[in-house]
C-alpha positions in Angstrom: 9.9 -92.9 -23.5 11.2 -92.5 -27.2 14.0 -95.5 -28.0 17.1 -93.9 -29.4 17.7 -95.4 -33.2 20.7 -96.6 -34.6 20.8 -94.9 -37.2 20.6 -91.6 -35.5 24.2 -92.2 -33.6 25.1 -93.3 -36.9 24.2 -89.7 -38.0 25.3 -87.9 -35.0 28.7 -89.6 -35.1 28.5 -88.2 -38.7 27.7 -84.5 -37.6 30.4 -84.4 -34.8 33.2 -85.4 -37.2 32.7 -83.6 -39.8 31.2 -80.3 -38.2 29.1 -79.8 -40.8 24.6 -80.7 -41.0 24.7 -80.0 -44.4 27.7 -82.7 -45.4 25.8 -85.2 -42.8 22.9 -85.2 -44.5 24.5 -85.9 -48.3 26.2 -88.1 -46.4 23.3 -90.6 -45.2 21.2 -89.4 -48.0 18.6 -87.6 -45.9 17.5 -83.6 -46.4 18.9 -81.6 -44.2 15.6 -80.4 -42.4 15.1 -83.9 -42.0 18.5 -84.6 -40.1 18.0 -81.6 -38.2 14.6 -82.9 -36.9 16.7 -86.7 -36.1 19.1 -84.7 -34.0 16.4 -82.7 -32.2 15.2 -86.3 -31.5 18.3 -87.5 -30.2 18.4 -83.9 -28.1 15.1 -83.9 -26.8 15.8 -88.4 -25.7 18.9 -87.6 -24.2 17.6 -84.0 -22.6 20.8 -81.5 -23.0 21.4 -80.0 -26.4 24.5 -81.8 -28.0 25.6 -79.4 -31.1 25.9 -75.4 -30.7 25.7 -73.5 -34.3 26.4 -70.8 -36.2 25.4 -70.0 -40.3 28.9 -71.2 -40.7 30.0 -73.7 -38.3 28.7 -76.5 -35.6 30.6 -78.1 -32.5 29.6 -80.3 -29.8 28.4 -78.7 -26.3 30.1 -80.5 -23.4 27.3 -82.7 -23.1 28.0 -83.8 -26.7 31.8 -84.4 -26.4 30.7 -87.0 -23.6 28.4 -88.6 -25.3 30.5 -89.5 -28.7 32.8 -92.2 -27.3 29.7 -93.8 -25.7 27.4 -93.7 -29.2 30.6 -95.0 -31.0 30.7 -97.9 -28.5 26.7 -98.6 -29.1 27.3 -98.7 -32.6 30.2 -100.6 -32.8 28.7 -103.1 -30.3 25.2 -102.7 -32.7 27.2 -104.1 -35.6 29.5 -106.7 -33.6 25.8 -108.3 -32.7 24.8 -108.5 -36.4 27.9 -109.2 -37.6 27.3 -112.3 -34.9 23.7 -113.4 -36.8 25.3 -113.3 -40.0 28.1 -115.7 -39.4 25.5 -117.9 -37.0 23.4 -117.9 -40.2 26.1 -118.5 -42.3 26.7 -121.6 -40.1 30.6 -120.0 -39.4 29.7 -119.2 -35.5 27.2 -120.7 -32.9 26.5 -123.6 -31.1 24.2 -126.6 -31.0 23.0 -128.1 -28.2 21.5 -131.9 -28.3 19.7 -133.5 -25.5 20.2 -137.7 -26.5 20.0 -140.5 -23.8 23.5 -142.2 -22.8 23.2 -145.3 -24.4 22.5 -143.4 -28.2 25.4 -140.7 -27.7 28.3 -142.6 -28.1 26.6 -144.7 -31.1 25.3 -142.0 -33.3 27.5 -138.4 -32.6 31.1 -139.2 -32.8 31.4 -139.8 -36.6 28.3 -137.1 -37.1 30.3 -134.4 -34.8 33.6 -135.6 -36.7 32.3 -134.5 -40.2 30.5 -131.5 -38.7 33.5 -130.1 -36.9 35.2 -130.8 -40.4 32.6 -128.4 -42.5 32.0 -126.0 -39.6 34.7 -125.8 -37.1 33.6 -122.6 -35.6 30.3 -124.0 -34.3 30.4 -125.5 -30.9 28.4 -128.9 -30.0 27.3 -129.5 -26.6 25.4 -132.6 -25.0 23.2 -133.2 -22.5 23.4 -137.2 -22.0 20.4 -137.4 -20.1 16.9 -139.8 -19.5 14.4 -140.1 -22.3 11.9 -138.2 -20.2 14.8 -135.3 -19.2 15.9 -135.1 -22.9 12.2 -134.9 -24.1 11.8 -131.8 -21.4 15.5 -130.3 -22.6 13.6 -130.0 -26.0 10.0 -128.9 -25.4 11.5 -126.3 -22.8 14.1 -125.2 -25.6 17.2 -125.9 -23.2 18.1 -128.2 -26.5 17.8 -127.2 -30.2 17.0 -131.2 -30.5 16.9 -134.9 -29.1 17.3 -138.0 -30.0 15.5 -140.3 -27.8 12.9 -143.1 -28.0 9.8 -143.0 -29.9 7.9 -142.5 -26.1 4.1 -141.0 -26.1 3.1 -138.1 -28.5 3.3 -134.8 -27.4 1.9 -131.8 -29.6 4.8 -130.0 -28.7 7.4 -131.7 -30.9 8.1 -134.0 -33.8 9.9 -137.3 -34.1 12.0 -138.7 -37.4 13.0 -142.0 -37.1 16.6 -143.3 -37.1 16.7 -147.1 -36.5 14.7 -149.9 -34.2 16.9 -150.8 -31.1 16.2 -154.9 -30.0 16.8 -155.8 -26.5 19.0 -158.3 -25.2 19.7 -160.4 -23.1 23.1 -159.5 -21.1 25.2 -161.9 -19.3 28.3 -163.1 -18.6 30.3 -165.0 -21.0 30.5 -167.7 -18.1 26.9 -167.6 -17.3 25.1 -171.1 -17.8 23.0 -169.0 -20.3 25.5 -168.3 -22.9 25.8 -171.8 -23.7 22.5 -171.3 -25.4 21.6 -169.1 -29.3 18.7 -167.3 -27.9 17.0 -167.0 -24.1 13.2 -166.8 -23.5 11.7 -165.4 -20.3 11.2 -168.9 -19.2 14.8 -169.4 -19.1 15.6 -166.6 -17.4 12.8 -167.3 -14.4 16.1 -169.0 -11.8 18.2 -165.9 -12.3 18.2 -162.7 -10.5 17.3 -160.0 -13.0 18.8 -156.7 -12.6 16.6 -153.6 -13.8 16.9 -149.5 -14.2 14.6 -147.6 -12.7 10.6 -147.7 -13.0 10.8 -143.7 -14.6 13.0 -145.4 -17.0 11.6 -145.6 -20.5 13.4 -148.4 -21.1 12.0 -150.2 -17.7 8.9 -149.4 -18.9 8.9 -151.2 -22.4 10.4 -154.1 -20.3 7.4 -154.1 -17.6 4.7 -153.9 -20.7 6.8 -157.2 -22.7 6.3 -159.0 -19.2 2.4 -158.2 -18.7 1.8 -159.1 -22.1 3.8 -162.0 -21.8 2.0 -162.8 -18.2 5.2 -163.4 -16.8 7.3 -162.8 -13.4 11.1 -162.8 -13.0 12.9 -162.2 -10.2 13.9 -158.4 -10.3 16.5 -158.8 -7.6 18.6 -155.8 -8.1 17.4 -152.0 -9.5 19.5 -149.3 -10.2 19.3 -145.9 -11.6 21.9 -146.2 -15.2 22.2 -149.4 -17.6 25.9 -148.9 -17.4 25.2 -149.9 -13.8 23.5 -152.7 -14.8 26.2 -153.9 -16.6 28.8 -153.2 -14.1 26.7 -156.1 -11.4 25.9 -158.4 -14.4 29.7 -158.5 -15.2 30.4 -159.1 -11.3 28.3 -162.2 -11.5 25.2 -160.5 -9.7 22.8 -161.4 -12.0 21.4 -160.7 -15.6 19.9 -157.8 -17.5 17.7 -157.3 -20.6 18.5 -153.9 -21.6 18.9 -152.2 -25.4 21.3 -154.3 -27.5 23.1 -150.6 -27.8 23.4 -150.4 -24.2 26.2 -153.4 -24.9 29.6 -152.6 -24.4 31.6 -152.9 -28.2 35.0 -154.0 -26.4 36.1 -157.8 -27.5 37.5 -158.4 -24.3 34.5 -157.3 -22.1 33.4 -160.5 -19.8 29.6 -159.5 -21.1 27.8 -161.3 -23.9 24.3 -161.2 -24.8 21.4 -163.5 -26.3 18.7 -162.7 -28.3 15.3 -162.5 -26.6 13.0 -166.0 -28.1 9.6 -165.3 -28.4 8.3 -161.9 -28.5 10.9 -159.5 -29.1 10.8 -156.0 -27.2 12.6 -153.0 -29.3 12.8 -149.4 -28.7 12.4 -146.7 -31.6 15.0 -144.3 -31.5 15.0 -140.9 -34.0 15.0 -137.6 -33.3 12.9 -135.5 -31.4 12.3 -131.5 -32.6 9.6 -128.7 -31.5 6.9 -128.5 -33.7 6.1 -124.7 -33.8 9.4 -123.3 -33.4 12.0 -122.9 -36.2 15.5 -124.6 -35.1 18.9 -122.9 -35.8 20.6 -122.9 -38.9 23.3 -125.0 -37.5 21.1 -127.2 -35.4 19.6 -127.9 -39.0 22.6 -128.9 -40.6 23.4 -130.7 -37.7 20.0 -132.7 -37.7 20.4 -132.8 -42.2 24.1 -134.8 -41.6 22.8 -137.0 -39.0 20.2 -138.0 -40.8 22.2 -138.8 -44.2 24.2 -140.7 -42.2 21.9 -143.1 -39.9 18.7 -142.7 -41.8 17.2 -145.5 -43.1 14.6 -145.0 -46.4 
């Protein structure tokens, strides 16, 4: 089945106001044998005859006069939708839609979303604070226009710009026998119940690989799902926690401290994460060029 063209209710719209094929067509610049074949077209799609003519004059049949509101309504609703694109493209309309673990959210977007909202403040950011593996899937699936998450294994289907090298700490109480010292080596820590996320947890995992290569055992006492859990029993007294030093809360008055790791350090690689074979959004890029600037380091 033909597809009825836009510029053919463009054209009929054209006909039925001004009653006249041969104004229509040095209207939309088209001979008038050829406008009389679109119309046909339009006819034979639709199947009912929508002008009746004479040498002198055309009118709509009653099938016609029905179908103009409804082929002004297409075509106004045609034109809202590009009219759409162009501003999205323009980077005046849209949204963007970033998939970034917890712990990276509240350090990198506020001031970035501050400075966007500022230069675009009909665009519309929202974020889906989820796992490293959940954001990674967000982003090859397309639910995201971009991540920013670790540095975990390759995958084909995206890209990864770095954005800064995250240390892990040590995090305890400001009480703890522990803070009394600069630094804190596994050794140290051996006596204390260790509190740990998850074993899906990227961040579990770089943990697990420092203590193989490090051929040692602490006492994982406590596991739970969230380092803002963690932090929660650590500041209860429950135990201790090596988690990323951006995991740490920035409040002054928070009862948590935290140590460097001695020995060898563990870090996590944070940047951000794209698809590789799929163009992003104009206001995804601008997002992604602003963010960048800002945490970027040459």
């Amino acid at each position: 089945m033909h597809q009825i063209e836009f510029k053919d209710l463009a054209i009929f719209i054209r006909v039925a106001e001004s009653g006249n094929f041969h104004e229509a067509a040095e209207f939309v610049h088209l001979s008038q044998p050829a406008l009389s074949r679109r119309m046909q077209r339009l006819e034979a799609i639709l199947g009912t005859p929508l002008f009746e003519r004479t040498t002198r004059k055309t009118w709509l049949t009653p099938a016609g006069r029905e179908f103009l509101p409804k082929a002004r309504r297409m075509l106004e609703d045609f034109e809202l939708s590009v009219l759409g694109i162009k501003e999205m493209a323009t980077h005046q309309k849209g949204k963007v839609t970033i998939a970034c673990i917890p712990t990276a959210a509240f350090y990198f977007l506020p001031g970035v979303i501050r400075e966007f909202n500022q230069l675009y403040p009909g665009i519309r950011i929202k974020i889906l604070d989820v796992s490293a593996n959940e954001g990674l899937e967000c982003v090859i699936r397309g639910d995201a226009d971009f991540g920013i998450n670790m540095a975990i294994a390759q995958y084909p289907e995206v890209s990864f710009t770095h954005l800064l090298d995250d240390p892990f700490v040590v995090c305890i109480r400001r009480d703890h026998p522990l803070a009394q010292q600069q630094d804190i080596g596994w050794s140290d820590m051996e006596p204390h119940k260790l509190i740990t996320v998850s074993k899906d947890s990227g961040n579990r995992t770089l943990l697990d690989s420092a203590l193989v290569e490090s051929h040692v055992r602490l006492n994982g006492f406590y596991e739970v799902q969230h380092l803002s859990t963690s932090l929660g029993l650590v500041e209860m007294g429950l135990g201790i926690a090596v988690i990323p030093q951006l995991a740490m809360p920035s409040n002054d008055s928070s009862m948590l401290t935290c140590r460097p790791l001695r020995g060898a350090p563990i870090k996590r690689v944070i940047g951000v994460v794209r698809r590789t074979h799929t163009s992003i959004t104009p206001a995804a890029d601008l997002f992604i060029n602003i963010l960048l600037e800002k945490w970027s380091k040459p």
